[in-house]
N, C-alpha and C positions, 0 to 999 in steps of 0.2 A: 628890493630887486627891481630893474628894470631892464626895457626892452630885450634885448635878447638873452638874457641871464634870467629875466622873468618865463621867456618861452623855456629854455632849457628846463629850468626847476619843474613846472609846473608843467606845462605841456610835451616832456618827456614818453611819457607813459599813458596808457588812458585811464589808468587811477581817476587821477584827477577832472578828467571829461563827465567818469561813470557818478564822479563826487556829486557835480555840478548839476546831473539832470537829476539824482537823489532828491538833492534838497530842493530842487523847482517842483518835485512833484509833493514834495514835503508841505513846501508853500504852499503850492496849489489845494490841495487838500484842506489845509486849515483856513484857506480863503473861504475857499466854497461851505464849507464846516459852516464860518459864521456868516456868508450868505446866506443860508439852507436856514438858518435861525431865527432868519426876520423877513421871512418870506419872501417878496419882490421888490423892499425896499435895495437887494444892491444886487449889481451882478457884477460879473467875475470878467474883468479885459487883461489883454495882454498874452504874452507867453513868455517860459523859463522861469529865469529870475527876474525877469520887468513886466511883473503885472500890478494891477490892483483892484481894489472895489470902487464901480461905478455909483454912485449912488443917486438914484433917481429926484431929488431934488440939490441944488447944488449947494445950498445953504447948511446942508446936512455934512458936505464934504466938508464943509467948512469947521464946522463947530467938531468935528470928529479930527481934523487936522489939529485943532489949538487946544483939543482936550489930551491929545496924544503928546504933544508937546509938555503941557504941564505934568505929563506924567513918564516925563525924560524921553519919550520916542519922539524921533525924527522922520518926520513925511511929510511928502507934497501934493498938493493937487494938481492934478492939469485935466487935460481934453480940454474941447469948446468953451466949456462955461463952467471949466476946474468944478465939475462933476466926480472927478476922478482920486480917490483916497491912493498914491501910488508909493507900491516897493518897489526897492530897487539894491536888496543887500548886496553886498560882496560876493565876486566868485568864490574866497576862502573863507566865508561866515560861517565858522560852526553852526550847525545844527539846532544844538542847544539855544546860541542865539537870536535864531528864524524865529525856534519855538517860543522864548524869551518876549521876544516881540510880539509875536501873537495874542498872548498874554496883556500885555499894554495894550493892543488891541483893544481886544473884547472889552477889558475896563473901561476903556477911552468911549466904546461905543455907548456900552448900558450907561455910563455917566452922562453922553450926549443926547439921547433921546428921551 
């Protein structure tokens, strides 16, 4: 679907709005989750669905992006000095997998430090 056939379907109703801040707080929570785990190596930027973990050295960003990679998840860095580990799923990304991803995550992490 696209443009206006995408508004119709999707932006009909507010289902689909109440979907969308669901899983941003869904996100948000298992961000800060595995912030909260390694104390002040990351913090938590952005809002909705476009956030990520900053992480306090940028080198760190790095080796957590090309571990996440080898381990099928897709992310990028940016900010200033691609500090920045960022999401950025689908408005219609199930649930399941945000949570899925998360998952690669934390692997990608304990495997990087």
């Amino acid at each position: 679907y696209g443009g206006p056939e995408a508004l119709k379907r999707y932006w009909s109703t507010p289902d689909f709005q109440d979907q969308v801040v669901r899983k941003a707080k869904y996100l948000k929570n298992q961000l800060e989750s595995i912030a909260a785990e390694y104390g002040d190596l990351f913090t938590l930027k952005g809002r909705g669905l476009m956030v990520g973990l900053s992480c306090k050295k940028p080198e760190v960003a790095a080796l957590i992006k090309d571990q996440c990679f080898h381990n099928q998840l897709m992310v990028e860095t940016c900010g200033p000095r691609d500090e920045v580990v960022k999401f950025f799923p689908a408005l219609n990304a199930p649930e399941k997998v945000i949570g899925d991803a998360m998952e690669i995550l934390r692997k990608s992490i304990e495997e990087s430090l």
